[in-house]
C-alpha positions in Angstrom: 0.0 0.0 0.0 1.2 3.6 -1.1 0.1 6.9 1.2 0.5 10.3 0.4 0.3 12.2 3.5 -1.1 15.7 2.9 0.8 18.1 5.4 4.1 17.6 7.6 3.5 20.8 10.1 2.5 20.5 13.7 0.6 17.0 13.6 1.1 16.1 10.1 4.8 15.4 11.0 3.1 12.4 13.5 1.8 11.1 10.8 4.3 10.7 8.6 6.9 9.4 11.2 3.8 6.2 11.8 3.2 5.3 8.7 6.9 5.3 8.1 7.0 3.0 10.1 4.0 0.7 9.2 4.7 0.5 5.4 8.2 1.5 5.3 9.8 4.7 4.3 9.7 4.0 0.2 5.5 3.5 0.5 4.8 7.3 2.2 5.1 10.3 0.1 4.9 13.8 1.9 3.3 16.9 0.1 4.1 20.1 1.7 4.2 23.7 0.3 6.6 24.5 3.1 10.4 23.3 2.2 11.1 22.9 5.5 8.8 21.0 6.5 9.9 18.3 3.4 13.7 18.4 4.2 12.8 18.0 7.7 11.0 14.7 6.7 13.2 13.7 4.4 15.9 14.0 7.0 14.3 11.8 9.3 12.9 9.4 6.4 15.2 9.5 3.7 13.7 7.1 1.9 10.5 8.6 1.8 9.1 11.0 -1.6 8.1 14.4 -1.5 6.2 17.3 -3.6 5.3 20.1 -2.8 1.6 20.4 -4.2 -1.1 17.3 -2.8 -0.7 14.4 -5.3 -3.7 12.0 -5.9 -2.2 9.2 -8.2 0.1 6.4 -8.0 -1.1 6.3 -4.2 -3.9 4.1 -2.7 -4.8 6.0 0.0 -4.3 10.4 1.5 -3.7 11.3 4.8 -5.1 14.9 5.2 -3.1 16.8 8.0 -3.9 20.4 6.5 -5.6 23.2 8.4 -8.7 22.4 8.9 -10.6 24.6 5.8 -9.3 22.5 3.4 -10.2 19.0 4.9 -13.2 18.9 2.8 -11.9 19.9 -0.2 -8.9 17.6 -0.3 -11.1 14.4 1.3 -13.5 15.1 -1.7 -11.3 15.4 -4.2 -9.2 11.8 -3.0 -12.5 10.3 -2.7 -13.3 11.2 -6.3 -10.3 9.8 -7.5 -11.0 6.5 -5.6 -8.8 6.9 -2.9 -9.5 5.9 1.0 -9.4 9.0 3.2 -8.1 9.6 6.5 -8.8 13.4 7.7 -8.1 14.8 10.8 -11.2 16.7 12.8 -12.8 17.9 12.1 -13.6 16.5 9.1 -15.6 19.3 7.3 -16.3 23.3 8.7 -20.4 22.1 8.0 -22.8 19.4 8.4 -23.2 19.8 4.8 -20.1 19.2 3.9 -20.0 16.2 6.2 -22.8 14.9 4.7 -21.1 15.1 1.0 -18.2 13.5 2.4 -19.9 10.3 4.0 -22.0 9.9 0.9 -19.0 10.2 -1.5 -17.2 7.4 0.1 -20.4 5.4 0.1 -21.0 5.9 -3.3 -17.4 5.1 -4.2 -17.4 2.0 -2.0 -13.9 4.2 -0.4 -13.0 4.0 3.7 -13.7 7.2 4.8 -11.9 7.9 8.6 -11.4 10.9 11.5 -8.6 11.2 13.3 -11.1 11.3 16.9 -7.7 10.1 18.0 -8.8 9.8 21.6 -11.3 6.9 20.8 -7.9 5.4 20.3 -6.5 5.9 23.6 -6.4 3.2 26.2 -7.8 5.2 28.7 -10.8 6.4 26.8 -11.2 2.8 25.7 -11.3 1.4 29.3 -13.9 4.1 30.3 -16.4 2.5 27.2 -15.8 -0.5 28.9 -16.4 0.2 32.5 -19.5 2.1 31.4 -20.7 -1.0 29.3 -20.5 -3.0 32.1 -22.3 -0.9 34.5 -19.3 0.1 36.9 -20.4 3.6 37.4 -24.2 2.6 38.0 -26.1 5.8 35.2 -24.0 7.6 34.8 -24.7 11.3 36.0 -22.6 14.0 34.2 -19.0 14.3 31.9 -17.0 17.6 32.5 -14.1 17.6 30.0 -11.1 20.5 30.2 -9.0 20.9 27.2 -7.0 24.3 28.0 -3.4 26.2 27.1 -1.7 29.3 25.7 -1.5 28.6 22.0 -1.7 27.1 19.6 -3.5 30.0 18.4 -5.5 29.7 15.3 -6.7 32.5 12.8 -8.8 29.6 10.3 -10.7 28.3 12.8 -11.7 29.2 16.6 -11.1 27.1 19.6 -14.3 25.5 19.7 -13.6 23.9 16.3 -10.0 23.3 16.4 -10.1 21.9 19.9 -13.6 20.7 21.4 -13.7 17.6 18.4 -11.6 15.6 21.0 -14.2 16.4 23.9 -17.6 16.0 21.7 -15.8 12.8 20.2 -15.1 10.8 23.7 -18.3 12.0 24.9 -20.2 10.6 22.0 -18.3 7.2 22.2 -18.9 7.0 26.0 -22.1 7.5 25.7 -23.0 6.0 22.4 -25.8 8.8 21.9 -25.8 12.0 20.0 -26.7 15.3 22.3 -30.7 16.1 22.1 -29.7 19.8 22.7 -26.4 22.3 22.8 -25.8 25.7 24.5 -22.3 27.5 24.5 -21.3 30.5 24.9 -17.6 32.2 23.6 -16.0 35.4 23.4 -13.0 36.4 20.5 -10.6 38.3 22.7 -7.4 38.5 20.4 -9.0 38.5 16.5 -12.8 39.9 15.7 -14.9 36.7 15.0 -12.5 34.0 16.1 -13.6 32.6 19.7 -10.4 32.0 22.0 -12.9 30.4 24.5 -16.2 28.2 24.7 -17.8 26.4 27.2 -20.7 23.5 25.7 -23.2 22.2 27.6 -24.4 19.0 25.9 -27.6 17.3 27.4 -28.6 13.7 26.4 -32.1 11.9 25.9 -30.8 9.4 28.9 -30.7 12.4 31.3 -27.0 12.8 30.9 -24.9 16.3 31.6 -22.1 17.2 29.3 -20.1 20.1 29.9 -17.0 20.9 27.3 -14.5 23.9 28.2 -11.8 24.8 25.9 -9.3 27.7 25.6 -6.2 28.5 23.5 -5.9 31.5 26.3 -5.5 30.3 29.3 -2.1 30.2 31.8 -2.0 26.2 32.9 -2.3 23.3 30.2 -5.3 20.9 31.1 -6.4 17.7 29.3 -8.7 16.4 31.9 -11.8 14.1 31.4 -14.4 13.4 34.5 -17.2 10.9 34.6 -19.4 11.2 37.5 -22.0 8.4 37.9 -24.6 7.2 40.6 -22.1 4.2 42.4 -18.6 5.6 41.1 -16.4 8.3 39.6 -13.4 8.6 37.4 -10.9 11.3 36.4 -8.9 10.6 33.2 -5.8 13.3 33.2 -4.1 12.7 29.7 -1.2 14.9 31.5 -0.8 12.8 34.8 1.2 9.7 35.0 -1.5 8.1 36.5 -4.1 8.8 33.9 -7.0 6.5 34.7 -7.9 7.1 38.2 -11.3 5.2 39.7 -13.1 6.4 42.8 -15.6 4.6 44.6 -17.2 8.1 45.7 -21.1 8.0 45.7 -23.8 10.2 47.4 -26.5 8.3 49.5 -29.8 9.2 50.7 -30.3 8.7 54.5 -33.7 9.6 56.5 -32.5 13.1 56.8 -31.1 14.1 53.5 -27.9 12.9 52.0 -24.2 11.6 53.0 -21.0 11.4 50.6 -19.3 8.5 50.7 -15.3 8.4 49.7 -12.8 5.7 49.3 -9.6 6.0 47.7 -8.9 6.1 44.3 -7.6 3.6 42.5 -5.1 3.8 38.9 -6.4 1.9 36.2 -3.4 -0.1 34.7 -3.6 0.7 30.7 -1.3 -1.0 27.9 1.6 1.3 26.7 0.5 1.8 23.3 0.4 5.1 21.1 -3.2 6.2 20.4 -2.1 7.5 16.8 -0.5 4.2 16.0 -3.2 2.5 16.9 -5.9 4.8 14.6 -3.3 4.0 11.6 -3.2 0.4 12.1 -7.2 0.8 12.0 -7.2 3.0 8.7 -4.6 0.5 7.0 -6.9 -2.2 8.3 -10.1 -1.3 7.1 -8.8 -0.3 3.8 -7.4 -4.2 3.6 -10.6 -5.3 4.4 -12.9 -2.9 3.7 -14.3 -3.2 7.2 -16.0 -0.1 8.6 -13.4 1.6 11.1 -14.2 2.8 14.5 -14.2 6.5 13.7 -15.9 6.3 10.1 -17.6 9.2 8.2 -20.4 9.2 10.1 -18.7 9.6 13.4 -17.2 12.4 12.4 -20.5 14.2 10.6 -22.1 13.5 14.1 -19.2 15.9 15.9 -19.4 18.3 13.0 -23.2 18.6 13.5 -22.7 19.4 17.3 -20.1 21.6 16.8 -22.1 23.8 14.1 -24.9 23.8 16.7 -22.4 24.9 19.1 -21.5 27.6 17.0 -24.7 29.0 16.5 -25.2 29.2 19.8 -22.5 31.1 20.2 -23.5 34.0 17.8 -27.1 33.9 18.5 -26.0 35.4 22.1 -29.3 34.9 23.3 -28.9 35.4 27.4 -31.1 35.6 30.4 -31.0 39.0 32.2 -30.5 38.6 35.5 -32.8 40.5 37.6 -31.7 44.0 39.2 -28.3 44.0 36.6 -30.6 46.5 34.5 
């Protein structure tokens, strides 16, 4: 299998390293309009071809690792040529788009996959199967933090470039799609670009979701919480620890209620890359044409909460509180 790998920059550069070293140097080839970016792959992939405009023949598959405005145009384009697609999220600015995209590859008969790299993640993956199994009891609310100073975008805002992770793990946990979205942002540094949202996702099972992300913020935070009726959990992608179980519940006695607190307990996980992992599934389901986990319509499902997310945002439509004016 050939793979040209559409953008060596930030995360595209991940990429390129993996598949090096699934298919061997000789079977990637690197487009980048940025000559750095090429020697700098070529340097640590010598074998490896490059260009510096996106190629579409004499490759079997595109791995699409551009700023996010052009990930439908480029998926669409490889699909039309009848090449499997791996974007990363999100995978289209619109639900419309999104739409295009899943029934392209359909139509085509072409694997069509989102980098929601942290369905990938051991952690993440452990927390679908607690939840499966009832550990938690219902479970009650997810609070997810995804927070830093910079990267800081000017093509999309922070609620698209970073709150597909969030919406992604939350949809997986739960295996639903949100019945309704608020969120509120605020642009502080560019006029239209929102360096800060907050979602609030609410789920037909009675489940809370609350999403905070930030590109402006003084401490780095990539922290997931699951609070359910028998047990909680905090995933902290940061800690070494990352999978922490507590056996924290609240009960009701004859006069009201009581916490009840044990100590926590770290979930062993295996030591295994989330990104190598999502590109052993892509190379997979192209072999076998088998659907992967994070298809098409995974990601059109985070697009279409994200868009609804976004007109929240610009429809602004608050309650006064009483006695402010």
């Amino acid at each position: 299998m050939r793979v040209a790998i559409l953008g060596a920059g930030g995360w595209g550069k991940n990429h390129v390293r993996v598949f090096c070293e699934l298919l061997g140097d000789q079977n990637v080839l690197v487009c980048d309009p940025d000559v750095s970016r090429r020697e700098a792959a070529r340097e640590s992939h010598p074998d490896i071809s490059l260009c510096d405009t996106p190629v579409f023949e004499g490759v079997d598959a595109v791995v699409i690792a551009t700023p996010a405005v052009t990930h439908y145009a480029l998926a669409r384009k490889a699909l039309s040529e009848g090449l499997h697609v791996l974007v990363e999220k999100p995978m289209a600015l619109t639900s419309r788009q999104a739409e295009e995209l899943v029934a392209l590859a359909e139509k085509t008969e072409r694997i069509l996959m989102v980098d929601h790299l942290l369905e990938y993640h051991p952690a993440v993956q452990e927390l679908k199967r607690l939840i499966s199994k009832g550990h938690f009891g219902k479970v009650l609310h997810l609070s997810s933090q995804r927070l830093n100073l910079g990267v800081i975008r000017t093509e999309e805002n922070a609620l698209w470039s970073l709150a597909s992770h969030d919406i992604s793990v939350m949809l997986y946990l739960l295996d639903e799609q949100p019945e309704e979205v608020f969120a509120k942002g605020e642009a502080f540094l560019q006029p239209g670009v929102e360096d800060v949202a907050c979602l609030v996702l609410r789920f037909a099972s009675g489940v809370l979701g609350h999403v905070h992300v930030s590109w402006l913020d003084p401490v780095k935070t990539r922290k997931l919480i699951v609070v359910g009726e028998s047990r909680m959990a905090v995933y902290d992608d940061l800690a070494e620890e990352k999978l922490v179980l507590f056996d924290f519940r609240v009960e009701r006695t004859t006069s009201g209620f009581r916490t009840a607190r044990e100590n926590g307990q770290s979930v062993p996980l295996a030591s295994v890359e989330p990104l190598r992992s999502m590109a052993e599934a892509f190379l997979q389901s192209v072999k076998t044409g088998a659907t992967p986990p994070s298809d098409g319509h995974d990601g059109l499902r985070v697009v279409r909460v994200l868009e609804q997310a976004q007109q929240s945002i610009e429809q602004r439509k608050d309650l006064t509180v009483e006695g402010t004016k």
